[in-house]
Structures are given as C-alpha cells and as structure tokens.
MMTF fields as JSON, N, C-alpha, C and O atoms, coordinates in Angstrom:
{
  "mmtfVersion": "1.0.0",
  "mmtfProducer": "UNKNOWN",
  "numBonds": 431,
  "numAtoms": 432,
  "numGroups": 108,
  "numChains": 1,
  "numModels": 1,
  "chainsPerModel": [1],
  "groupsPerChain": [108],
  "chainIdList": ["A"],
  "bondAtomList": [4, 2, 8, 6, 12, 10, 16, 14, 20, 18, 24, 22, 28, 26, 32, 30, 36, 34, 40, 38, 44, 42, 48, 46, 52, 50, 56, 54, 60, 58, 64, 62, 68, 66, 72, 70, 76, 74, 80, 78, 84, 82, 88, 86, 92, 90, 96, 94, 100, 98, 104, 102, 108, 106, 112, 110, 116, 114, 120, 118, 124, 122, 128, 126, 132, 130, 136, 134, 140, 138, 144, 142, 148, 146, 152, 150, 156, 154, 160, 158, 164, 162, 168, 166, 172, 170, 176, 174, 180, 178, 184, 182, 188, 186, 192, 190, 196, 194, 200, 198, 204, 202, 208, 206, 212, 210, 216, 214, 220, 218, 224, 222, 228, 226, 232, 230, 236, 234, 240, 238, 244, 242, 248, 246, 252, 250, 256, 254, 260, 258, 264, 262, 268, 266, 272, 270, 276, 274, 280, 278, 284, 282, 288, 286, 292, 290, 296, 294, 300, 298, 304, 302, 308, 306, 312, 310, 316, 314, 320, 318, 324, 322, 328, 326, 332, 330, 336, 334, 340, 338, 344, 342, 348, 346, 352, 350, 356, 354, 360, 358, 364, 362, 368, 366, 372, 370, 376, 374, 380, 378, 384, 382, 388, 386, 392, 390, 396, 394, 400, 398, 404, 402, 408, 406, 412, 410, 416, 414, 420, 418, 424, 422, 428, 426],
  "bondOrderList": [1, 1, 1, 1, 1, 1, 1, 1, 1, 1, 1, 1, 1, 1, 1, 1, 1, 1, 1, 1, 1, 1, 1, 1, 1, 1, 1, 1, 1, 1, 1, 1, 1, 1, 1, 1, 1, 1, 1, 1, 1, 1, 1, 1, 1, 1, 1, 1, 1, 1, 1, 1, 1, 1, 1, 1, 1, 1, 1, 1, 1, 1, 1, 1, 1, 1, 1, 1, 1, 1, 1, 1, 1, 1, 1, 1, 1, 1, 1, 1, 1, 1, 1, 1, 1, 1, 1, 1, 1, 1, 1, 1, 1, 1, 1, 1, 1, 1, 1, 1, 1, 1, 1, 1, 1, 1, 1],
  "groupList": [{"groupName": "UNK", "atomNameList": ["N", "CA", "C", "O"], "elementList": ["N", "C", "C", "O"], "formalChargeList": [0, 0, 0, 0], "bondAtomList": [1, 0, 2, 1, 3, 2], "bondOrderList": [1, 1, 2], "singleLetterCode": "X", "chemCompType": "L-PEPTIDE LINKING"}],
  "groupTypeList": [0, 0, 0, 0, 0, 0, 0, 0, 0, 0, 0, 0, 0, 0, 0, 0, 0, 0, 0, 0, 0, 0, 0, 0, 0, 0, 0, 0, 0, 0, 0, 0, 0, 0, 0, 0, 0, 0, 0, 0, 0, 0, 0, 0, 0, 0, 0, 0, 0, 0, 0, 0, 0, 0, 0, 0, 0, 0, 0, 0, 0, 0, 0, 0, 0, 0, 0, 0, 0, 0, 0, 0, 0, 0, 0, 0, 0, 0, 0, 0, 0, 0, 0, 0, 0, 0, 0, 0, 0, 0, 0, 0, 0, 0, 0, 0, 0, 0, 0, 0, 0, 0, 0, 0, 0, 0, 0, 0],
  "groupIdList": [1, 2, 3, 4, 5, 6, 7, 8, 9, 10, 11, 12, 13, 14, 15, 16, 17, 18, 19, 20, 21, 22, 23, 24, 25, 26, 27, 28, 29, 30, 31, 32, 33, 34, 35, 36, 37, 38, 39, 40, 41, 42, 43, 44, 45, 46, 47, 48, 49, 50, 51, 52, 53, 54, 55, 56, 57, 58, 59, 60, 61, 62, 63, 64, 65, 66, 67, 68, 69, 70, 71, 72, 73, 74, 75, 76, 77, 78, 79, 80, 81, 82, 83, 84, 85, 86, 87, 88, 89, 90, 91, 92, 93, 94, 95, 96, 97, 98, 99, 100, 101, 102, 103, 104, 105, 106, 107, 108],
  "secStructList": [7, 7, 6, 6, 6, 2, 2, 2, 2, 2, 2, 2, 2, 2, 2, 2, 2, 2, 2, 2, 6, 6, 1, 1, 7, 7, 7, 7, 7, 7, 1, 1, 1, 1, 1, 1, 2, 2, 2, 2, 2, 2, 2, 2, 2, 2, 6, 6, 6, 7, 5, 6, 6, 7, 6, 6, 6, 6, 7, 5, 0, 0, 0, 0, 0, 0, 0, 6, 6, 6, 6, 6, 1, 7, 7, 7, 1, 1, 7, 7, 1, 7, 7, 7, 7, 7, 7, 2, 2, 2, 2, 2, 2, 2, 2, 2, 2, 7, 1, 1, 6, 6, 7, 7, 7, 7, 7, 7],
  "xCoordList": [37.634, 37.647, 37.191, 36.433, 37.592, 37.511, 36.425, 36.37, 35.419, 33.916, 33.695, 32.797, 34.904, 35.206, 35.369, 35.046, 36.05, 36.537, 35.24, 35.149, 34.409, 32.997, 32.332, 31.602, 32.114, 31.217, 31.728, 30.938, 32.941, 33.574, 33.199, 32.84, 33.061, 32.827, 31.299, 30.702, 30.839, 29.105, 28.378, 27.605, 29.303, 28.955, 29.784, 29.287, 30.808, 30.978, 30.072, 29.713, 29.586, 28.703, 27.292, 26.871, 26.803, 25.788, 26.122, 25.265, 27.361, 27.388, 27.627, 27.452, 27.964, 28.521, 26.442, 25.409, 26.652, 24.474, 23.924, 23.406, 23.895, 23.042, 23.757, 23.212, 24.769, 25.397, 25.161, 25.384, 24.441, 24.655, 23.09, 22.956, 22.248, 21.325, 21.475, 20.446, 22.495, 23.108, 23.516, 23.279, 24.407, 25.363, 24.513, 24.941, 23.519, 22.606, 22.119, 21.717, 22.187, 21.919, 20.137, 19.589, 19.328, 18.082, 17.639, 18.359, 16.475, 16.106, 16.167, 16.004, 16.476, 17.034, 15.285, 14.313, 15.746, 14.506, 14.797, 15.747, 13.447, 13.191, 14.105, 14.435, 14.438, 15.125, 14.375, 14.664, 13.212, 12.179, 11.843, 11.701, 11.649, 11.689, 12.859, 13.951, 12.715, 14.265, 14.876, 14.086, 16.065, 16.261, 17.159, 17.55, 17.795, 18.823, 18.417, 17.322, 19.551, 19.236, 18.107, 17.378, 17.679, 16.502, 15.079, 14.074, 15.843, 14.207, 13.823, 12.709, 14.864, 14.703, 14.018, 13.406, 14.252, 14.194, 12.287, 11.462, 12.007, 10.959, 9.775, 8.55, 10.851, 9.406, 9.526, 8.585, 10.761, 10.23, 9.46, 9.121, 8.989, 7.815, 6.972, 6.064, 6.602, 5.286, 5.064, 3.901, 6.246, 5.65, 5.121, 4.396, 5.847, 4.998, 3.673, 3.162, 3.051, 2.066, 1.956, 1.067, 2.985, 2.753, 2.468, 3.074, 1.316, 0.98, 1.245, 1.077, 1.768, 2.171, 1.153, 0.049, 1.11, 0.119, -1.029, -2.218, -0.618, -1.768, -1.233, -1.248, -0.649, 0.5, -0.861, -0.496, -1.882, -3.233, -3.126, -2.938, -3.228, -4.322, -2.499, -2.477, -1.47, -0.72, 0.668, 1.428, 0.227, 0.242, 1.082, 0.879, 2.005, 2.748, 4.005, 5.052, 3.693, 5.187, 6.347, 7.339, 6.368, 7.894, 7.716, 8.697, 6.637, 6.502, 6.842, 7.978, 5.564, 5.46, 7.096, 7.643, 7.461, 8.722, 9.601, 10.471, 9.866, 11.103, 11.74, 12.917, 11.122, 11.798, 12.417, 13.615, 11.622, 12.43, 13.353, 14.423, 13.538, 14.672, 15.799, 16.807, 15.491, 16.551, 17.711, 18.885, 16.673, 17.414, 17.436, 17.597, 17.221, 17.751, 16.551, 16.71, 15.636, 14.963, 13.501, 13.159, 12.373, 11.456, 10.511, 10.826, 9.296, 8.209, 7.583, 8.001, 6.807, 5.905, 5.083, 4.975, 4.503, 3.748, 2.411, 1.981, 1.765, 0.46, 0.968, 0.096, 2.024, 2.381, 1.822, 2.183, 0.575, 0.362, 1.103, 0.981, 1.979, 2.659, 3.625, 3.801, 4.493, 5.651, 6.904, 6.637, 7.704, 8.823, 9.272, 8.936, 10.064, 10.31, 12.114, 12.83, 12.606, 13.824, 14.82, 14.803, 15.373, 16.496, 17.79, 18.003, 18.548, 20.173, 20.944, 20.666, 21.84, 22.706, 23.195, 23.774, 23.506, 24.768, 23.262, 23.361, 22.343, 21.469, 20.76, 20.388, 20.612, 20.949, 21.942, 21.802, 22.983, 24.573, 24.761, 25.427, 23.765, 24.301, 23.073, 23.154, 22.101, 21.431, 21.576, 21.115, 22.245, 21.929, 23.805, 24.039, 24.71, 25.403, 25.357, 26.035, 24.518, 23.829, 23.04, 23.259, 22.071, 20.794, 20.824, 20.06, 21.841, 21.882, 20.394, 20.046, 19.772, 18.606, 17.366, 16.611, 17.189, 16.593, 15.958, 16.724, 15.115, 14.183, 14.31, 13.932, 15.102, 15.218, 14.443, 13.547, 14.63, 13.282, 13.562, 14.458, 12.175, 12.919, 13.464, 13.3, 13.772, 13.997, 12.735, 11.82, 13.116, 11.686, 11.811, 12.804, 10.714, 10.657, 11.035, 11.02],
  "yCoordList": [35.311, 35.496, 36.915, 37.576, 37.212, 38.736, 38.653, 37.564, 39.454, 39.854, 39.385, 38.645, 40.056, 39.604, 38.706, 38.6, 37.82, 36.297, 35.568, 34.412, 35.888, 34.995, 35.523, 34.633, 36.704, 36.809, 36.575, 37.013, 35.955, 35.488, 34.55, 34.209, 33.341, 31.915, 31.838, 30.768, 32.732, 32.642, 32.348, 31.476, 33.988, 33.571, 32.476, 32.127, 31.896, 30.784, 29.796, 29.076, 29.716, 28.667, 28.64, 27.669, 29.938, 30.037, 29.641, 29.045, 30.083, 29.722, 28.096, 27.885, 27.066, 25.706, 25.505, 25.197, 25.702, 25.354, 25.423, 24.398, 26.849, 27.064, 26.487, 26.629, 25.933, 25.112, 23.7, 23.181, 22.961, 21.838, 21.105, 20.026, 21.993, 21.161, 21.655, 21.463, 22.156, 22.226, 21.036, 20.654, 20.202, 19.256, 17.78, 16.626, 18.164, 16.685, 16.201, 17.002, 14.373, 14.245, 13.929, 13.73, 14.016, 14.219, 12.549, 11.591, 12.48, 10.925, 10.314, 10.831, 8.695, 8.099, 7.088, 6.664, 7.143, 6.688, 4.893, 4.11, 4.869, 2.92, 2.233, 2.961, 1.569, -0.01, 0.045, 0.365, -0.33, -1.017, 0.164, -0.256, 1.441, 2.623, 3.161, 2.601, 4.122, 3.715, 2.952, 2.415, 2.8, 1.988, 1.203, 0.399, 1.262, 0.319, -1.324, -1.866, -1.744, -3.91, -4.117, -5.016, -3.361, -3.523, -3.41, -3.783, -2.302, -2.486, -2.907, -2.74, -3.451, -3.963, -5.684, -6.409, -5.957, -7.186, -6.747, -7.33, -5.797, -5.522, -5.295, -5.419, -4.865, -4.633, -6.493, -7.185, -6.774, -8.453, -9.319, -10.24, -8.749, -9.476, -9.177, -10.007, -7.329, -7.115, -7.633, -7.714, -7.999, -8.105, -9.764, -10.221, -10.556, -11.732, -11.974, -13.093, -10.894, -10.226, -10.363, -10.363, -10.434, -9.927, -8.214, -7.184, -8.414, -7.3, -6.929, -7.696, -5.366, -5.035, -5.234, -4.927, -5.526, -6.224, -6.951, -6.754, -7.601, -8.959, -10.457, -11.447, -10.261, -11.527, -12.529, -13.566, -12.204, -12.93, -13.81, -15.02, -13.311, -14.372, -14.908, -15.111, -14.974, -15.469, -15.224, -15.931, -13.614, -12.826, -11.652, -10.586, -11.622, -10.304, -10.046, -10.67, -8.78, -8.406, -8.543, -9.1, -8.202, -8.591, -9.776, -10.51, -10.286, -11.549, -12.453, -12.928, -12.931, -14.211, -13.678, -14.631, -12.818, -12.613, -12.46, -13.33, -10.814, -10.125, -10.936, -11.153, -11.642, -11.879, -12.973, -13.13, -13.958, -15.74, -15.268, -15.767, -14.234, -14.224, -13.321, -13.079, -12.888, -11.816, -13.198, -13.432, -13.961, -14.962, -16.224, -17.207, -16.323, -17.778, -19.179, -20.395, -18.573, -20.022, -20.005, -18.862, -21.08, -21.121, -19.874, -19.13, -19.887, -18.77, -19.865, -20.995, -19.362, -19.533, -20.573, -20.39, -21.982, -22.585, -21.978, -22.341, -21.096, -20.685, -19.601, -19.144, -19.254, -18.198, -19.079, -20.253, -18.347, -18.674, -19.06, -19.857, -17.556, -17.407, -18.074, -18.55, -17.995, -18.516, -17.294, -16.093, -17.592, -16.505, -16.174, -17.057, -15.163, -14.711, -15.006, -14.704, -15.492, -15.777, -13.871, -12.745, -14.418, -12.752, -13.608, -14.61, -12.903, -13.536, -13.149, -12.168, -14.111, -14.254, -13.411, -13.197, -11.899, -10.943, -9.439, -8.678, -9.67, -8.77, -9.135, -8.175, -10.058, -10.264, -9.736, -8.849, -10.212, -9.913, -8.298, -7.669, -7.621, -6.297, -5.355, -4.313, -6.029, -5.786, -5.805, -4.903, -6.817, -7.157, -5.985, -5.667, -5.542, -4.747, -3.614, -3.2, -2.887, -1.798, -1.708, -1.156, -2.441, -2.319, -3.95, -4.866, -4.075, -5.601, -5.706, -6.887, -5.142, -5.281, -5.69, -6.606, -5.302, -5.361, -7.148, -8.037, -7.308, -8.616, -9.603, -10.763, -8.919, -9.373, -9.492, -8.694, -10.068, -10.152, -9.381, -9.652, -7.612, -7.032, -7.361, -8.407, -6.789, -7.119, -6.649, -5.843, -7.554, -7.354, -5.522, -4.794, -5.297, -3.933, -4.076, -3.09],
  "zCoordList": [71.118, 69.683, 69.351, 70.062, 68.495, 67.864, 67.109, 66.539, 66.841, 66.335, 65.069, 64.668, 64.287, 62.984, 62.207, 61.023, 63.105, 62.799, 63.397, 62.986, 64.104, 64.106, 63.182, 62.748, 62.482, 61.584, 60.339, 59.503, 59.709, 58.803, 58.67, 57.542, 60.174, 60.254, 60.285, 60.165, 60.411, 60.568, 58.917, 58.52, 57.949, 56.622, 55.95, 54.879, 56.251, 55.629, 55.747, 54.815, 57.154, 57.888, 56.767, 56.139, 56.781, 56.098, 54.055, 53.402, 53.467, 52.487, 52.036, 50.836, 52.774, 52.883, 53.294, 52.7, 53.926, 54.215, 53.052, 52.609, 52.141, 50.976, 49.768, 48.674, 49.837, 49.064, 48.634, 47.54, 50.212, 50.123, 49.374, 48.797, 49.618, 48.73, 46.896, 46.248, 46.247, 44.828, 44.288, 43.142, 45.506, 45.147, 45.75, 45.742, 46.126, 46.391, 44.999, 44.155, 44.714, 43.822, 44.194, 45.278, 42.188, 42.428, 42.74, 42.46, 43.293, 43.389, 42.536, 41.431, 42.682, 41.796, 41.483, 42.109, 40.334, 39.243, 39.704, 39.667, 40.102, 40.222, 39.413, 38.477, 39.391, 38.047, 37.039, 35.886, 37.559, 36.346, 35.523, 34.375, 35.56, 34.709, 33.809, 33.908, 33.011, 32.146, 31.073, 30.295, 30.877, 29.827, 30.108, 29.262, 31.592, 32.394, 32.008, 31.857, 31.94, 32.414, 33.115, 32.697, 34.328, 34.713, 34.885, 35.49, 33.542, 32.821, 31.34, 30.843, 30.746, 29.89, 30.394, 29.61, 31.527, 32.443, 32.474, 31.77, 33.3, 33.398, 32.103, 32.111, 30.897, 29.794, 29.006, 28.615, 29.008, 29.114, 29.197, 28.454, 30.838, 31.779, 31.581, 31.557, 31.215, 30.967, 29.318, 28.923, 28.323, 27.018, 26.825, 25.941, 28.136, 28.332, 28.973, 28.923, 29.62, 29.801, 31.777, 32.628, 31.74, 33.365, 34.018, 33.722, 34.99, 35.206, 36.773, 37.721, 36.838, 38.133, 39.199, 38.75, 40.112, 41.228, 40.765, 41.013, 40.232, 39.827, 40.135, 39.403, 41.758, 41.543, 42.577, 43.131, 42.669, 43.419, 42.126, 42.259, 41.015, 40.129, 39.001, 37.787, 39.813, 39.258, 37.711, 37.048, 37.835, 36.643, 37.208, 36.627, 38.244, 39.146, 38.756, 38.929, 38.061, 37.505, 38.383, 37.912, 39.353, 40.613, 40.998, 40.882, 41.489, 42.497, 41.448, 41.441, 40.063, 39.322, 38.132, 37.577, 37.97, 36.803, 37.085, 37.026, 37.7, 38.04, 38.808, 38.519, 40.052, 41.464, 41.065, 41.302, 40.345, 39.873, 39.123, 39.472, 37.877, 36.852, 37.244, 36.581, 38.358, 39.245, 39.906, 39.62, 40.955, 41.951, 41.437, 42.161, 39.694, 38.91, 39.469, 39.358, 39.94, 40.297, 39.819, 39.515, 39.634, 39.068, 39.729, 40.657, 38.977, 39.143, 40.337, 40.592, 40.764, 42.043, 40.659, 39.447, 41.852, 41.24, 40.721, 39.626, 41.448, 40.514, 39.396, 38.657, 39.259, 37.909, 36.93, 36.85, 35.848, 34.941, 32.929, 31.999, 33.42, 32.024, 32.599, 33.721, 31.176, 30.695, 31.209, 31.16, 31.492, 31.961, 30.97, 30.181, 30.247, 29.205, 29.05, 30.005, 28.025, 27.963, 28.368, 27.872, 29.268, 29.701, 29.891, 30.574, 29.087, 28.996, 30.635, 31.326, 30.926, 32.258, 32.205, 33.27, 30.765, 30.662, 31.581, 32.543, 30.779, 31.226, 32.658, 33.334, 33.012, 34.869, 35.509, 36.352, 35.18, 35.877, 35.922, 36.744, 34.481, 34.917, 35.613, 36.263, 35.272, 36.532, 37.66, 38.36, 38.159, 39.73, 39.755, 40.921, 38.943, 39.062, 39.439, 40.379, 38.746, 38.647, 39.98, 41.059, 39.495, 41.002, 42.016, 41.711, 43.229, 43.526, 44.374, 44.392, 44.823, 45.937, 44.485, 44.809, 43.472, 42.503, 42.344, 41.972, 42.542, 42.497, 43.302, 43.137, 44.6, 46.152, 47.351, 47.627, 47.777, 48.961, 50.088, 50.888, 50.233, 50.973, 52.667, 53.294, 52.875, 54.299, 55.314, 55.144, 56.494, 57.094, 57.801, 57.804, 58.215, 59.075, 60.589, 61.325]
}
C-alpha cells in the first residue's frame, strides 16, 4: 500500500472514532421518573402512600404496588394499603414502552 492511502484511512479511522460518542444516545431515565405510563403508575402508588424501600413494613413502592399492578395479581399478603385503581390502557402502555418494568429481575 502506498503511504498516502494509509494515512487517508488512518484519518478517517480517527474521524468515525471521534464521531461515535456524538451519535450515542444519553442514558435513559428510569420508568418511574418522568411523565411516561410508568410513572404515572408510580405517582399512583406513592399518592396511595406507598414508599420506595419500605416493602419490610409492607408499604414498598415496587414490591407492595408497582410489581402486583404491572403482573395483574394481588399485593403480597402483608401490603398494608389499598392498591390504587390504574386502568388496563395505562398498564398495556407501560409494559409497551418499558416491558421489564414491575418484573421480577432475573437472577445474577
């Protein structure tokens, strides 16, 4: 190869590199933050007064709310409150949007 034609391919090399973190998108904002289905799901739970890691004393915003009205089935028997009425259209586009969203993660 001729000198030229590697140092042509060298600065392309280098311009496609300094390019590529432009076109990365920025981290994507939780569900429950926002104004998405899934967090309208989430200020729900907290306006029925569930609180984020308080799912010991029965009161856990993901565990005792999010997680039962995500996967359609009752709250854990010690959940104290009442689940908050969330329509099947604002599930459906939740679990659209975000499907892992009030799922049980997977193990490590």
């Amino acid at each position: 190869m001729n000198p030229m034609r590697i140092s042509t391919l060298a600065v392309c090399a280098v311009l496609v590199g300094l390019t590529a973190p432009l076109r990365a998108q920025p981290p994507a904002e939780p569900p429950e933050k926002g104004s998405g289905p899934c967090a309208q799901i989430a200020a729900a739970c907290k306006q029925a007064g569930f609180i984020q890691g308080d799912y010991k004393a029965g009161n856990g915003l993901h565990v005792d709310c999010i997680d039962p009205i995500m996967r359609g089935t009752p709250p854990p028997h010690k959940t104290k409150l009442t689940l908050p009425q969330v329509s099947p259209g604002l599930v459906a586009a939740c679990k659209a949007k975000h499907p892992d969203f009030g799922q049980p993660k997977p193990p490590k």
